[in-house]
N, C-alpha and C positions, 0 to 999 in steps of 0.2 A: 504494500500500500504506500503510496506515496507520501510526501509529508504537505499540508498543508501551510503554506504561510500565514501567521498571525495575522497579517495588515490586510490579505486578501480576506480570512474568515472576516474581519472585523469591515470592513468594507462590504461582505456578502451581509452581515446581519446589519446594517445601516441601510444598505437598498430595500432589503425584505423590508424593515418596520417604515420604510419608506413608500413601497410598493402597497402595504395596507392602508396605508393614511391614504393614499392617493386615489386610490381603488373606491374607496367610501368616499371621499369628494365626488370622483365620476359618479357614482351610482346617486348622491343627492344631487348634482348638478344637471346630469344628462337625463336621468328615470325620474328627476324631479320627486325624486323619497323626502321626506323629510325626518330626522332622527329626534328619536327619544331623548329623553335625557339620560339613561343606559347608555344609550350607542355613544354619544356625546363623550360616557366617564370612560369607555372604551376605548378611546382614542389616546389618551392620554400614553399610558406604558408605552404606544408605539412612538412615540414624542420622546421620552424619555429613553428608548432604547435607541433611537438617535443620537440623543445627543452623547451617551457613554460609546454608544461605536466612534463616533469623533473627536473624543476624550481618550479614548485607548489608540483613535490613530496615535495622537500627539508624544503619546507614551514611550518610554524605553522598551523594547521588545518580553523582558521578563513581567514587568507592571502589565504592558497592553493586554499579553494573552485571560487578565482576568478582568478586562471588560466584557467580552465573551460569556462567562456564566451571569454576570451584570445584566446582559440584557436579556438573555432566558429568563433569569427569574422575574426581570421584572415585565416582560412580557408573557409568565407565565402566571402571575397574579392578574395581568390582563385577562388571560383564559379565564381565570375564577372569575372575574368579573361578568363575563361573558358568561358562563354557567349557571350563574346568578338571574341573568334577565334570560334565560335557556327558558329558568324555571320560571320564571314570572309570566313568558310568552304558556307556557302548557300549563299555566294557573297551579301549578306547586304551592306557591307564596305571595305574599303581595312586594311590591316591589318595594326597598327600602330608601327610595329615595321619595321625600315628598313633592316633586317638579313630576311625578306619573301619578300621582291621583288625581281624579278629578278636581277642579276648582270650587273652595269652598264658598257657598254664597251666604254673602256678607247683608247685613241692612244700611241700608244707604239709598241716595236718588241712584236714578238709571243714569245720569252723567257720573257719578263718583263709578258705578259697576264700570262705565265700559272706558272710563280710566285707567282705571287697576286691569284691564284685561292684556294679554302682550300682542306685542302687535305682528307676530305670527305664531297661526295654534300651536302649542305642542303635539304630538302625538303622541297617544297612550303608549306605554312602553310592553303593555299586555299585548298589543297587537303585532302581532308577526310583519314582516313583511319579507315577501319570497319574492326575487329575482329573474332566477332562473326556472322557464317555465318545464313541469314536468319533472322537477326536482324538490322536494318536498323538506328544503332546507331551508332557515330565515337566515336571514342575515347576522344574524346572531350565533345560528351555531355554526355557518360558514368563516366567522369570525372566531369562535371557540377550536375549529379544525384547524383554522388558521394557525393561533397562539401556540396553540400544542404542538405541530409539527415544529415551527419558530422556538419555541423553546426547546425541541429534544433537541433537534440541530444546530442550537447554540452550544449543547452539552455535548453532543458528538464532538461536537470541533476542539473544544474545550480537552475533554479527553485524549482524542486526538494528538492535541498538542501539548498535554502532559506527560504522555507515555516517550516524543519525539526529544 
């Protein structure tokens, strides 16, 4: 097996958390989806495991290779996140964020309500949205398949390049 170069893995895992952020752009942008506030906390780890892929570029080569599990895990806390609104889309649990419940109505005139309202809906975070048609996956758990592959193969490399 060959040996992998640190600065390459760490450049492959900065395009991956990169290629997911982007991916969920096109799909709100072009499918005109609009995301939850799950999908939203989602995003995040892929954010973060950017910016430690660019942080372990800058690195001495012994330092860099442990931005590598750096971004696993914290792309794989992403996955949990994702597991989480798995479970909230197939009614397991209510969703723990209070930006997916319904809007609590308040007493007030009808100018004070549609002040307080935002000025684009949210979308419940119960509600699935699928993609791809004839494929019976949300976004969510293509997001969850996502993490998990992204995190084992942060740990392969990792390993990889501890045995080397």
């Amino acid at each position: 097996m060959s040996r992998i170069p640190v600065r390459i893995a760490l450049v492959g895992a900065g395009l991956a958390a990169a290629f997911a952020l982007l991916a969920a752009l096109a799909v709100e942008k072009f499918l005109g989806i609009v995301p939850c506030a799950l999908c939203l906390l989602e995003r995040w780890p892929y954010r973060i495991a950017i910016v430690l892929a660019v942080v372990g570029l800058l690195l001495p080569r012994r330092l860099a290779r442990w931005a590598l599990p750096a971004c696993g895990l914290v792309v794989f806390a992403g996955a949990l996140i994702a597991g989480v609104h798995v479970g909230v889309e197939w009614g397991f649990w209510p969703s723990p964020l209070p930006e997916c419940a319904a809007p609590q109505i308040t007493v007030g005139t009808i100018a004070e309500r549609l002040a307080a309202m935002p000025a684009h809906p949210a979308k419940p975070c119960d509600e699935a949205t699928y993609i791809i048609p004839f494929l019976p996956l949300s976004t969510a758990m293509l997001n969850l398949l996502f993490a998990l592959v992204y995190a084992w193969a942060a740990d392969f490399a990792f390993e990889h390049l501890r045995r080397h």
